[in-house]
N, CA, C, O and CB atoms as a CASP TS submission, in Angstrom:
PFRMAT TS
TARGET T0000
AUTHOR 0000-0000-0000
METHOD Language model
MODEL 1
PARENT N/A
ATOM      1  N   UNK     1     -63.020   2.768 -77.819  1.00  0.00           N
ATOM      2  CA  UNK     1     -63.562   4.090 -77.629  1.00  0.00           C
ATOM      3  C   UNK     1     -62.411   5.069 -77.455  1.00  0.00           C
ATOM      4  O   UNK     1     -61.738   4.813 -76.457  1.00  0.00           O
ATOM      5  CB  UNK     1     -64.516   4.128 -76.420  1.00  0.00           C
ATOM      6  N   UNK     2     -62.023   6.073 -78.126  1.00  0.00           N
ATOM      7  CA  UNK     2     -61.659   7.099 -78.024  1.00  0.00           C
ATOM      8  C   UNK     2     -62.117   7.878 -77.356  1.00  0.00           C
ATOM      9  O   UNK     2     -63.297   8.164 -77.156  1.00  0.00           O
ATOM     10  CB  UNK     2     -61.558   7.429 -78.765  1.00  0.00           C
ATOM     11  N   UNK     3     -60.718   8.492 -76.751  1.00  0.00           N
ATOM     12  CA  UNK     3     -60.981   9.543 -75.658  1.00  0.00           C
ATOM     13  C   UNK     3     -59.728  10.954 -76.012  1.00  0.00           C
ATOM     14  O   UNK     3     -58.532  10.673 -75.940  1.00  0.00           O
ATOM     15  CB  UNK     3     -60.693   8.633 -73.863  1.00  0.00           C
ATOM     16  N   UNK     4     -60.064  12.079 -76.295  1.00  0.00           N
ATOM     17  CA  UNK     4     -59.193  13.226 -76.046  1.00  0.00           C
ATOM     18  C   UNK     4     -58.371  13.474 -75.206  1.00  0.00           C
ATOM     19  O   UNK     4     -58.781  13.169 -74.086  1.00  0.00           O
ATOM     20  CB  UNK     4     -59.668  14.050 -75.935  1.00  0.00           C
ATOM     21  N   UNK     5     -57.109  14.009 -75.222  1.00  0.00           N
ATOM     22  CA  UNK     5     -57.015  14.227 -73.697  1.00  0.00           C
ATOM     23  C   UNK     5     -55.731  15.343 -73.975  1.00  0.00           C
ATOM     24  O   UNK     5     -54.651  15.191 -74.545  1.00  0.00           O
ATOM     25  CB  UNK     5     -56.627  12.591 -72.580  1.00  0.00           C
ATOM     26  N   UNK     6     -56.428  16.671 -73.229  1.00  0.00           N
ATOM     27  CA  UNK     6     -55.501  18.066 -73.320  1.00  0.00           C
ATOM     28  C   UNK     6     -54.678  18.185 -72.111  1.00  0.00           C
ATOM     29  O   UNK     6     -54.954  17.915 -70.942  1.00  0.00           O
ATOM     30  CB  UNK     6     -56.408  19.491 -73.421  1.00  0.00           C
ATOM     31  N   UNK     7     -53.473  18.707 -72.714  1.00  0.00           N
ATOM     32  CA  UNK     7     -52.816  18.619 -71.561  1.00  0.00           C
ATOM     33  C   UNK     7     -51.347  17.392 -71.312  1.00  0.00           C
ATOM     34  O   UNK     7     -50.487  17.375 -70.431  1.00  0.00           O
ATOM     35  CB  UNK     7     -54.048  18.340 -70.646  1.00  0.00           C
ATOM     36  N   UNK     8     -51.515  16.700 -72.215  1.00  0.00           N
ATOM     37  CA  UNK     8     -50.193  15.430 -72.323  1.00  0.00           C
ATOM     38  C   UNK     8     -49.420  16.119 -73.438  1.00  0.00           C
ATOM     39  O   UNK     8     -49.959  16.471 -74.487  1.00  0.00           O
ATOM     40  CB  UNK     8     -50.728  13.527 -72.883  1.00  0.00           C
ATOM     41  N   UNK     9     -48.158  16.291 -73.165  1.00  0.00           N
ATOM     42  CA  UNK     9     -46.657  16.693 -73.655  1.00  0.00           C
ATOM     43  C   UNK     9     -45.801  16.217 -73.703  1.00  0.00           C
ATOM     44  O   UNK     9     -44.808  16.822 -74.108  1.00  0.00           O
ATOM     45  CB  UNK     9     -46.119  17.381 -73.290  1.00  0.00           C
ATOM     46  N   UNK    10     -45.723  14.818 -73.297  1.00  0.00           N
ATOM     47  CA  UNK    10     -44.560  13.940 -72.958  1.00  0.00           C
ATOM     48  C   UNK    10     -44.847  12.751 -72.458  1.00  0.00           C
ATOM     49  O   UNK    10     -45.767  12.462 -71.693  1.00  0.00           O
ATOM     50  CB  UNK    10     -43.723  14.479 -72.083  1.00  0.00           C
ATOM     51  N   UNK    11     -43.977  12.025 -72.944  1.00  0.00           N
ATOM     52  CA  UNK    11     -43.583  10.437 -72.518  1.00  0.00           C
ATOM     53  C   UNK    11     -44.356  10.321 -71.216  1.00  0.00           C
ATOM     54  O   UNK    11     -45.465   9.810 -71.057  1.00  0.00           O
ATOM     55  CB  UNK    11     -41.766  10.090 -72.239  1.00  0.00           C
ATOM     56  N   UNK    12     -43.413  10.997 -70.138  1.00  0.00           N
ATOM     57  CA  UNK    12     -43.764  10.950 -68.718  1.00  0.00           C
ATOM     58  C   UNK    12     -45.120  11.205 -68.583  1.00  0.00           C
ATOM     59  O   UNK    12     -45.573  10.448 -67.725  1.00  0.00           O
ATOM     60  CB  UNK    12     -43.016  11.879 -67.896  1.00  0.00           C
ATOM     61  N   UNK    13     -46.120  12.063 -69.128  1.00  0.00           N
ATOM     62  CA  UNK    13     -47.397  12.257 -69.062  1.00  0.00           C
ATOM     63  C   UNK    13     -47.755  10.845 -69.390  1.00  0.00           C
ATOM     64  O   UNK    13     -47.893  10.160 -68.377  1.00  0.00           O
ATOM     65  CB  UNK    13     -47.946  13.387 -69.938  1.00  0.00           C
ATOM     66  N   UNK    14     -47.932  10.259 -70.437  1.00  0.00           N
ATOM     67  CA  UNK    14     -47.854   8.666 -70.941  1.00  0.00           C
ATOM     68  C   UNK    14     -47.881   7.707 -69.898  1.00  0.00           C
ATOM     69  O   UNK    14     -48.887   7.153 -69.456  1.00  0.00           O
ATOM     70  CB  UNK    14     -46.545   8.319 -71.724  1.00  0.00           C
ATOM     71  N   UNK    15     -46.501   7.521 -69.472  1.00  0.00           N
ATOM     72  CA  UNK    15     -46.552   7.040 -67.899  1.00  0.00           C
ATOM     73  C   UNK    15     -47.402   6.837 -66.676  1.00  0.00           C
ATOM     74  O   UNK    15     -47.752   5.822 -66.074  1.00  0.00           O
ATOM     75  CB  UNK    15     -45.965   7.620 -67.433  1.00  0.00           C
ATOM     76  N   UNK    16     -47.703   8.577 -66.436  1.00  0.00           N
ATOM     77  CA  UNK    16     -48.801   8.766 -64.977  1.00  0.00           C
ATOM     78  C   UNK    16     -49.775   7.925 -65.845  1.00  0.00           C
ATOM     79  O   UNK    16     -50.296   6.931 -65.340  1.00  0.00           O
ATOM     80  CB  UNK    16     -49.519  10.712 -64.326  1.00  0.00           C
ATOM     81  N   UNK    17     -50.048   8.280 -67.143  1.00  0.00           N
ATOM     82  CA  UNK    17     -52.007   8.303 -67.223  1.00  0.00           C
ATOM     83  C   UNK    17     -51.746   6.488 -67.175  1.00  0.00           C
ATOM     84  O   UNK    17     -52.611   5.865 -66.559  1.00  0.00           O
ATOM     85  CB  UNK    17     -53.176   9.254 -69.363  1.00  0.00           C
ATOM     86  N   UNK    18     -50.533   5.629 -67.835  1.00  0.00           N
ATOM     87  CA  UNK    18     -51.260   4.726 -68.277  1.00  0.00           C
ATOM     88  C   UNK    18     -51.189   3.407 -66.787  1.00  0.00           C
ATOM     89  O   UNK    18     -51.860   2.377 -66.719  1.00  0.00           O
ATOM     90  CB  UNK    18     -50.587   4.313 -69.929  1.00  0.00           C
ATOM     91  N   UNK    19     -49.867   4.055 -65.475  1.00  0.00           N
ATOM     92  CA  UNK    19     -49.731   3.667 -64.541  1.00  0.00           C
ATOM     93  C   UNK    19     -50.951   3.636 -63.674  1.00  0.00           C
ATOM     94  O   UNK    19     -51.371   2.613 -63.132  1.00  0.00           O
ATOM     95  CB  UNK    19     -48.816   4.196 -64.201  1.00  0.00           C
ATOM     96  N   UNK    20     -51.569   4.992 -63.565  1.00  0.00           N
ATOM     97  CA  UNK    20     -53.171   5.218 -63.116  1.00  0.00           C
ATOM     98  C   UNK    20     -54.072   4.225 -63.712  1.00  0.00           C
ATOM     99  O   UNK    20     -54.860   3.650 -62.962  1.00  0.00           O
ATOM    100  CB  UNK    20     -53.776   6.677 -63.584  1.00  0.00           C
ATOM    101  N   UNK    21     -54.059   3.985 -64.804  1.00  0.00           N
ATOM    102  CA  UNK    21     -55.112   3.103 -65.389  1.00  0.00           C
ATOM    103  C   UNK    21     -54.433   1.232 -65.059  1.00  0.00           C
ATOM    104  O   UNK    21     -54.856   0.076 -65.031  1.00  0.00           O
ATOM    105  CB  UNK    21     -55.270   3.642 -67.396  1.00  0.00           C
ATOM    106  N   UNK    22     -53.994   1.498 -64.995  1.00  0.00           N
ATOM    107  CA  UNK    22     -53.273  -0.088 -64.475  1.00  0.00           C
ATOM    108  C   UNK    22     -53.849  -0.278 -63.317  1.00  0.00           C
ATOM    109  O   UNK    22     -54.596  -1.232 -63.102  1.00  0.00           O
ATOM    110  CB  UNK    22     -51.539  -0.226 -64.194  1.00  0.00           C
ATOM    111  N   UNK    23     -53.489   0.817 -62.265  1.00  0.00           N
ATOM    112  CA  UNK    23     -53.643   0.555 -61.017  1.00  0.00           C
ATOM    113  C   UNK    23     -55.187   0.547 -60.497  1.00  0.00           C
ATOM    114  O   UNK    23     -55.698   0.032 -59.503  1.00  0.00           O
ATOM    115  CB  UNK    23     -52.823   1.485 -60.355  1.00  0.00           C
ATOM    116  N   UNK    24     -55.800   1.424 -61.702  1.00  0.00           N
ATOM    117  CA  UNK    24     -57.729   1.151 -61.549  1.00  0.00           C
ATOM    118  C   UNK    24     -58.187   0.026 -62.464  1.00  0.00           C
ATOM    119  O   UNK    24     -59.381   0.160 -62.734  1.00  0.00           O
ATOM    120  CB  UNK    24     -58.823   2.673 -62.159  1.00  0.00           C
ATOM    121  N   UNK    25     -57.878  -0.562 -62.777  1.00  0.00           N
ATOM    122  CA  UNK    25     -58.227  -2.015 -63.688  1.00  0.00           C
ATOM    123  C   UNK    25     -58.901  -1.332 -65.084  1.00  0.00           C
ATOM    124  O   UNK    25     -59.813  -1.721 -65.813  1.00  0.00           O
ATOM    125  CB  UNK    25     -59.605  -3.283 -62.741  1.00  0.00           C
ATOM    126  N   UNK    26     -58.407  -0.653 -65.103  1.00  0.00           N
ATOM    127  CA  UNK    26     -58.649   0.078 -66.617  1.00  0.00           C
ATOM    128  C   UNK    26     -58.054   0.079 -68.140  1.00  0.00           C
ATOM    129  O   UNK    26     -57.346   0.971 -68.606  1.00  0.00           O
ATOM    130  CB  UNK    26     -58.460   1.232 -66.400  1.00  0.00           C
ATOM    131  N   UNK    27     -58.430  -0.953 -68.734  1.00  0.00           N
ATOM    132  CA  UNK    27     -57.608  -1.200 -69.993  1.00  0.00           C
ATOM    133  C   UNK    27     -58.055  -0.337 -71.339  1.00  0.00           C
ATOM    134  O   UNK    27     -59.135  -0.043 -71.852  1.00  0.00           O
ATOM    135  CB  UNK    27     -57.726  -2.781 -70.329  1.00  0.00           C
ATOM    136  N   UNK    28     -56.219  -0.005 -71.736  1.00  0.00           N
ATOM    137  CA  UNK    28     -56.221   0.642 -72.994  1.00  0.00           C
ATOM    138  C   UNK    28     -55.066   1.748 -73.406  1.00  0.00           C
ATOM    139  O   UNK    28     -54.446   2.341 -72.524  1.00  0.00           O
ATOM    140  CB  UNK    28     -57.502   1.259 -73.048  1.00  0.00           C
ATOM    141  N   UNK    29     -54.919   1.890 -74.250  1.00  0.00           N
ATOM    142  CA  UNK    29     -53.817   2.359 -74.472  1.00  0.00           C
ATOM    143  C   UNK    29     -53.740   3.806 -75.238  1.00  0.00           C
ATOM    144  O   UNK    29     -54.331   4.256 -76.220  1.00  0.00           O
ATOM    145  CB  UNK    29     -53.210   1.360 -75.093  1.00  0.00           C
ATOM    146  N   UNK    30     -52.443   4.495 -74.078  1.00  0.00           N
ATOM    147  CA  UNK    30     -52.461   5.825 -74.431  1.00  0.00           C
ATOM    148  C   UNK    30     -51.360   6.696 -75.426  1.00  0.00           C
ATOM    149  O   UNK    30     -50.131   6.752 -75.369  1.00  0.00           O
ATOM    150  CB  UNK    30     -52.474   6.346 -73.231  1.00  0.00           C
ATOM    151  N   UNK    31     -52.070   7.172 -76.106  1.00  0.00           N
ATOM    152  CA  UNK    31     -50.816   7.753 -77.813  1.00  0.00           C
ATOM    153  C   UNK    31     -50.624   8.809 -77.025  1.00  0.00           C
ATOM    154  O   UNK    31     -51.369   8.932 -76.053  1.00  0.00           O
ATOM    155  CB  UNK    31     -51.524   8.279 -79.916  1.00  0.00           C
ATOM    156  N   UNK    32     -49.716   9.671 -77.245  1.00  0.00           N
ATOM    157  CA  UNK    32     -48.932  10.763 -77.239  1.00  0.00           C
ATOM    158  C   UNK    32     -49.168  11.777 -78.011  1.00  0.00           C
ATOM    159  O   UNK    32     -49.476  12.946 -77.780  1.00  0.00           O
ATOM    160  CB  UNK    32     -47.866  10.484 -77.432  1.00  0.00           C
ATOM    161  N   UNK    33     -48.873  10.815 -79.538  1.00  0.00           N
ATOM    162  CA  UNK    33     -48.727  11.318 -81.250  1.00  0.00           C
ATOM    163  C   UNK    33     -50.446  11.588 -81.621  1.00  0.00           C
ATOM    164  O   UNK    33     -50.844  12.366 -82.488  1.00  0.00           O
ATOM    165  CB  UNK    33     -47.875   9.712 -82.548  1.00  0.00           C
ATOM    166  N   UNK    34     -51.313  10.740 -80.737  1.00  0.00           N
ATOM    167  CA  UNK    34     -52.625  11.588 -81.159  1.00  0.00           C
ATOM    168  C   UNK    34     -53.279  12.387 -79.973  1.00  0.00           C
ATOM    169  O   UNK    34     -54.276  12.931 -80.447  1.00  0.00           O
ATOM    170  CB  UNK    34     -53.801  10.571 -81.753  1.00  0.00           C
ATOM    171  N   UNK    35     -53.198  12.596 -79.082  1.00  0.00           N
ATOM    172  CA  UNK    35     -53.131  13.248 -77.592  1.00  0.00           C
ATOM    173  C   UNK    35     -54.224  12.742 -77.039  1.00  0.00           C
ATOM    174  O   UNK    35     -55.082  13.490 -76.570  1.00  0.00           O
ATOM    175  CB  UNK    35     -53.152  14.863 -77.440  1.00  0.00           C
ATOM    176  N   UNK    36     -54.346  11.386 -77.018  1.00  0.00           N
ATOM    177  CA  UNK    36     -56.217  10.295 -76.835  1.00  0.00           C
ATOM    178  C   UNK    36     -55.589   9.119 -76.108  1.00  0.00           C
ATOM    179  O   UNK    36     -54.427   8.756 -75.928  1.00  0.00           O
ATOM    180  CB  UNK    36     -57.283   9.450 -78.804  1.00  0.00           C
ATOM    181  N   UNK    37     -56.855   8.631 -75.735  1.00  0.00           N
ATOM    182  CA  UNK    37     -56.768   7.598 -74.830  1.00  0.00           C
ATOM    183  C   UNK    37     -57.724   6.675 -75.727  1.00  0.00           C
ATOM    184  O   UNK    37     -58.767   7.129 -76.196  1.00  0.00           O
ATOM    185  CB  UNK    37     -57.228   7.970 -73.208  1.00  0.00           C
ATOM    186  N   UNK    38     -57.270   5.223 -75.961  1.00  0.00           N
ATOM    187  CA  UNK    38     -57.824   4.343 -76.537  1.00  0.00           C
ATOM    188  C   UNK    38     -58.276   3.259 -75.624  1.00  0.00           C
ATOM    189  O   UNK    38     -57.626   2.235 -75.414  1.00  0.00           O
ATOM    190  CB  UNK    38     -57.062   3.982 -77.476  1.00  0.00           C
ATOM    191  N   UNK    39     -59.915   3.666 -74.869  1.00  0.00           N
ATOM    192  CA  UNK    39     -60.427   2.325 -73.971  1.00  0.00           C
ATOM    193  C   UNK    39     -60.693   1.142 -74.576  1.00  0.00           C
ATOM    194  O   UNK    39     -61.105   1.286 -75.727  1.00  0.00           O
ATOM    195  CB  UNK    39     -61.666   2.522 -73.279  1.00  0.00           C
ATOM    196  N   UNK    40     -60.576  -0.281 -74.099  1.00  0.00           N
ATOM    197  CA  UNK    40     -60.798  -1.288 -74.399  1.00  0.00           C
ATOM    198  C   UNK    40     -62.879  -1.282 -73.838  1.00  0.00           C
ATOM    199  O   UNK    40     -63.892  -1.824 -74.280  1.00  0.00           O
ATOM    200  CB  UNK    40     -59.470  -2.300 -73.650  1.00  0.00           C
ATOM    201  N   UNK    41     -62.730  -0.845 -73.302  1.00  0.00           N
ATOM    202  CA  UNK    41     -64.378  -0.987 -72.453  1.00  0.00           C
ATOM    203  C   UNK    41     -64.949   0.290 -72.134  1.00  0.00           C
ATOM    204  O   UNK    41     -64.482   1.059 -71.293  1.00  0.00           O
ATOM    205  CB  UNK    41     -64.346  -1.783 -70.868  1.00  0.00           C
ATOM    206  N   UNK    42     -65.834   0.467 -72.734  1.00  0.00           N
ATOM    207  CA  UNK    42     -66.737   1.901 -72.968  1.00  0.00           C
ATOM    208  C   UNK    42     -67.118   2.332 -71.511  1.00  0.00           C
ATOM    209  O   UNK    42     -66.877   3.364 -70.884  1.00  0.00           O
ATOM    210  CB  UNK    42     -68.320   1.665 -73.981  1.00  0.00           C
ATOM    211  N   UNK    43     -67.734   1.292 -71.217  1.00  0.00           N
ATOM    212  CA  UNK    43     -68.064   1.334 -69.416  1.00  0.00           C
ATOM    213  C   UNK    43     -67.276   2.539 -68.445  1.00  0.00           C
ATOM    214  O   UNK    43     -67.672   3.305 -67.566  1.00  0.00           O
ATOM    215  CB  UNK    43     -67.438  -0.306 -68.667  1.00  0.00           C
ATOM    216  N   UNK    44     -66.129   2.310 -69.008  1.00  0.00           N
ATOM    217  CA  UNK    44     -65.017   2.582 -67.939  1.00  0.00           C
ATOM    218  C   UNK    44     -65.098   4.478 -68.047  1.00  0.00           C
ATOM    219  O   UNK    44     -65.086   5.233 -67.075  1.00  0.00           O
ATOM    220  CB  UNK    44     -63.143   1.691 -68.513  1.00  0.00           C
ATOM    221  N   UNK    45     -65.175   4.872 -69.453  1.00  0.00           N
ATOM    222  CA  UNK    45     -65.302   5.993 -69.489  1.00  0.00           C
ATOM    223  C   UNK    45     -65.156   6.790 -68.580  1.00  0.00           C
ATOM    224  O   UNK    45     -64.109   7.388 -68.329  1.00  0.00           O
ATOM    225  CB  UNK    45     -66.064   6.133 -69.846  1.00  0.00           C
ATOM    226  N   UNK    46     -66.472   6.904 -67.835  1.00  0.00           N
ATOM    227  CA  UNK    46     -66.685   8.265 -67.056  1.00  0.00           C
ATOM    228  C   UNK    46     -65.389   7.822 -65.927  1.00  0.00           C
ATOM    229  O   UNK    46     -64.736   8.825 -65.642  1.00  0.00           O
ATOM    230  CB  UNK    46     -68.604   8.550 -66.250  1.00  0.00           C
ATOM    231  N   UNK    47     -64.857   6.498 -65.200  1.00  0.00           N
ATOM    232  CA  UNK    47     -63.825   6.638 -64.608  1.00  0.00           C
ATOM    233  C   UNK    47     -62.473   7.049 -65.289  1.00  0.00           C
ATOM    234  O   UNK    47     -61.647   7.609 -64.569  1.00  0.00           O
ATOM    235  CB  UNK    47     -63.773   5.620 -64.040  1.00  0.00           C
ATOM    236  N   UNK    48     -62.231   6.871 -66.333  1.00  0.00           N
ATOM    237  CA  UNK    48     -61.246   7.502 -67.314  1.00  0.00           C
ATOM    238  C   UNK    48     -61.322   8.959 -66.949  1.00  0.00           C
ATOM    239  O   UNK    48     -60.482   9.500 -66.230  1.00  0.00           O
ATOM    240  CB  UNK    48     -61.613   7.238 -68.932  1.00  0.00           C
ATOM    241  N   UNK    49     -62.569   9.696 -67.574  1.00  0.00           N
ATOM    242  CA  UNK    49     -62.667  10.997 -67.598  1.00  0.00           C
ATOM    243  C   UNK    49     -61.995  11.571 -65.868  1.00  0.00           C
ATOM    244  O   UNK    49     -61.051  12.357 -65.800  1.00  0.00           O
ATOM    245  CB  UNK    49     -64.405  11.337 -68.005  1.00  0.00           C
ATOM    246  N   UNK    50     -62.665  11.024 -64.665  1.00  0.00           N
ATOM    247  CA  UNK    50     -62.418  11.364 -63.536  1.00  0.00           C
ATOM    248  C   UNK    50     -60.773  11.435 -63.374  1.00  0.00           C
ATOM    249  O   UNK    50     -60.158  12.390 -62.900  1.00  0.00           O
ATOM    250  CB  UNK    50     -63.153  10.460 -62.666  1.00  0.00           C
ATOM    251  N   UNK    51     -60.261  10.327 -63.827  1.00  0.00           N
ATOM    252  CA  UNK    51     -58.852   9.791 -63.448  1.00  0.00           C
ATOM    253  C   UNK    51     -57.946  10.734 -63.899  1.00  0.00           C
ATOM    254  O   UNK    51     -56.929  10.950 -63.239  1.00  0.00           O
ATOM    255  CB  UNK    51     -58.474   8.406 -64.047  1.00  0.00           C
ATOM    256  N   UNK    52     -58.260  11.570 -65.352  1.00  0.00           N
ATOM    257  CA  UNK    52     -57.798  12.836 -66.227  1.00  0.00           C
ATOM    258  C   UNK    52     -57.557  13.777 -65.673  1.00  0.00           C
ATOM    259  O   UNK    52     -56.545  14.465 -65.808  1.00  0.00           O
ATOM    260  CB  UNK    52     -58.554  13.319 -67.100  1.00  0.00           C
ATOM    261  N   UNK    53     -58.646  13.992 -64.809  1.00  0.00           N
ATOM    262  CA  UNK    53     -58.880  15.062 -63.990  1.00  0.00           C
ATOM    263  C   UNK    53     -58.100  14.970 -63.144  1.00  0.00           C
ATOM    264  O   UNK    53     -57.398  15.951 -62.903  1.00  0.00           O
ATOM    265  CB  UNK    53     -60.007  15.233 -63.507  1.00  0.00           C
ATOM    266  N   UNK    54     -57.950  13.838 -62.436  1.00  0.00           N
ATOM    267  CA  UNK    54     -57.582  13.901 -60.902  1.00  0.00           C
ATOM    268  C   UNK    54     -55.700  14.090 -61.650  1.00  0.00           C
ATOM    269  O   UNK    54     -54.921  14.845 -61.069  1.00  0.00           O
ATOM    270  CB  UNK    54     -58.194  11.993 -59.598  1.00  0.00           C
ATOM    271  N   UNK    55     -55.271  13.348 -62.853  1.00  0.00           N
ATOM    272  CA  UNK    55     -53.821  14.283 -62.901  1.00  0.00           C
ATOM    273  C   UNK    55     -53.847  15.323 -63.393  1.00  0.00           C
ATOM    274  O   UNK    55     -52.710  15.715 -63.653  1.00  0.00           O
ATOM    275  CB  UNK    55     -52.743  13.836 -63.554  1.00  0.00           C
ATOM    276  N   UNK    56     -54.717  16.089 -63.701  1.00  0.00           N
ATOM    277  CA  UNK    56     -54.473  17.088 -64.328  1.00  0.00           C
ATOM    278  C   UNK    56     -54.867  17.472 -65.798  1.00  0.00           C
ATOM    279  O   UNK    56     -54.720  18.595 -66.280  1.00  0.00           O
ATOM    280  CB  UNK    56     -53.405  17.094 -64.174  1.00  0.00           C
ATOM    281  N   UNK    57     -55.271  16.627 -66.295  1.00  0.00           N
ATOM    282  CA  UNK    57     -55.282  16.508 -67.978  1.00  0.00           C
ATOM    283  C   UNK    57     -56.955  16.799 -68.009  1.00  0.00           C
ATOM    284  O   UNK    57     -57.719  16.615 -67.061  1.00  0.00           O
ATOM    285  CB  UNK    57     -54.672  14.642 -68.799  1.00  0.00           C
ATOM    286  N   UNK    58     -57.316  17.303 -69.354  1.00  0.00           N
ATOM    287  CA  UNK    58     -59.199  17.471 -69.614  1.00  0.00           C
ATOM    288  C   UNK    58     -59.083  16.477 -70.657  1.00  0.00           C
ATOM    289  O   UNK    58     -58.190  16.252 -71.474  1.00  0.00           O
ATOM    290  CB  UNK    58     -60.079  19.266 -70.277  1.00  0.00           C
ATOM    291  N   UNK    59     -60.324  15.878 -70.408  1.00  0.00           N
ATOM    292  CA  UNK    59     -60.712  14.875 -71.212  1.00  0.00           C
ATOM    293  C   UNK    59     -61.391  14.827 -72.049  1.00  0.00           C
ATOM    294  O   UNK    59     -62.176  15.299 -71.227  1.00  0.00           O
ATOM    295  CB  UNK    59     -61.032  14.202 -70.830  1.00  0.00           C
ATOM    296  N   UNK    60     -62.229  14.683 -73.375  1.00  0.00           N
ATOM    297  CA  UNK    60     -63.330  15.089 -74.369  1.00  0.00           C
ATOM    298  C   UNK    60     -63.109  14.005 -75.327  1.00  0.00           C
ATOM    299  O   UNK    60     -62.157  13.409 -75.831  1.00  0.00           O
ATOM    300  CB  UNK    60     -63.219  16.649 -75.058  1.00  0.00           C
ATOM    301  N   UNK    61     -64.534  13.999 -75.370  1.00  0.00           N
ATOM    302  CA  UNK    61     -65.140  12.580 -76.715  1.00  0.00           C
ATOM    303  C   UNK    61     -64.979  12.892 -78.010  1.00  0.00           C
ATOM    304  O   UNK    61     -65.319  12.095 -78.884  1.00  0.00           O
ATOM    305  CB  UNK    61     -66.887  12.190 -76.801  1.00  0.00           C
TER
END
């Protein structure tokens, strides 16, 4: 599942989001080069979306 995500500019953005998702048992992997978040588990979504938020970034399907 693809996820949008406004607001990532850099590596280090890369970092927070994909350290955050580690640390919430949240698998999947985040591009840069397409500015999205690629979930392994649809489920997780709406905690994805929250987690965006809580650094800073907006999230959209």
């Amino acid at each position: 599942m693809k996820l949008n995500v406004t607001g990532m500019h850099c590596e280090k953005c890369v970092e927070r989001i994909t350290k955050a998702m580690e640390s919430d048992g949240i698998k999947g992997k985040v591009s840069l080069e397409e500015n999205c978040v690629y979930l392994e588990d649809e489920s997780k979504m709406d905690e994805m979306v929250e987690l965006l938020d809580d650094l800073g970034f907006e999230a959209s399907r």
